[in-house]
N, C-alpha and C positions, 0 to 999 in steps of 0.2 A: 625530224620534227619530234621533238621531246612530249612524254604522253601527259595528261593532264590528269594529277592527283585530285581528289577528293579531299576535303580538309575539314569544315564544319560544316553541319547540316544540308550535306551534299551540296556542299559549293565548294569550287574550283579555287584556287590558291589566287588565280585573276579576279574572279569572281569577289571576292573577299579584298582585295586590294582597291578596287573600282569605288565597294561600297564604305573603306573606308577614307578614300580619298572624299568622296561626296559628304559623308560627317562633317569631317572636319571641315569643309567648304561651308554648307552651312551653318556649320556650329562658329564659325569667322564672318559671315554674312550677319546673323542672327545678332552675335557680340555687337559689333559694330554699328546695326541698325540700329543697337539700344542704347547706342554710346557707351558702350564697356569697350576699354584700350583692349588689343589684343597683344600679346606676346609672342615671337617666333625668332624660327631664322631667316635675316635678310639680307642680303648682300654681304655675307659671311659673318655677319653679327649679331648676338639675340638683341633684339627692339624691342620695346613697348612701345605700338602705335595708335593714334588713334584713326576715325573716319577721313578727317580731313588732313592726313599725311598724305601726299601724291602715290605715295606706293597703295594705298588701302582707297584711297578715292579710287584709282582706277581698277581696283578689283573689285569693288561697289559698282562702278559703270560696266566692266566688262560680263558683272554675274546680274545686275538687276532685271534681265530681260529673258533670263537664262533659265530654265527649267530641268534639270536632271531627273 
């Protein structure tokens, strides 16, 4: 079992990954409720999408119930 480093403000290298996977979830929830396209990688190619693309609708229905 590998020891867990400290990294900022005594959080854990996990720790720090967690929080910024949540960011950027709602910072992609947030975009999209507003109707700002978001931009990423998808299925091996950067997109501009918006809400009502099937891949961003269903991370709208899969996150809208969802609380971190």
């Amino acid at each position: 079992m590998r020891p867990h480093k400290q990294a900022i403000h005594n959080l854990s290298t996990d720790e720090i990954t967690r929080l910024a996977k949540l960011a950027v979830t709602e910072a992609v929830l947030s975009n999209l409720r507003a109707g700002i396209p978001v931009t990423g990688m998808v299925d091996g190619r950067m997109q501009t999408l918006t809400a009502d693309h099937p891949v961003m609708a269903e991370f709208l229905r899969k996150h809208t119930h969802t609380r971190h």
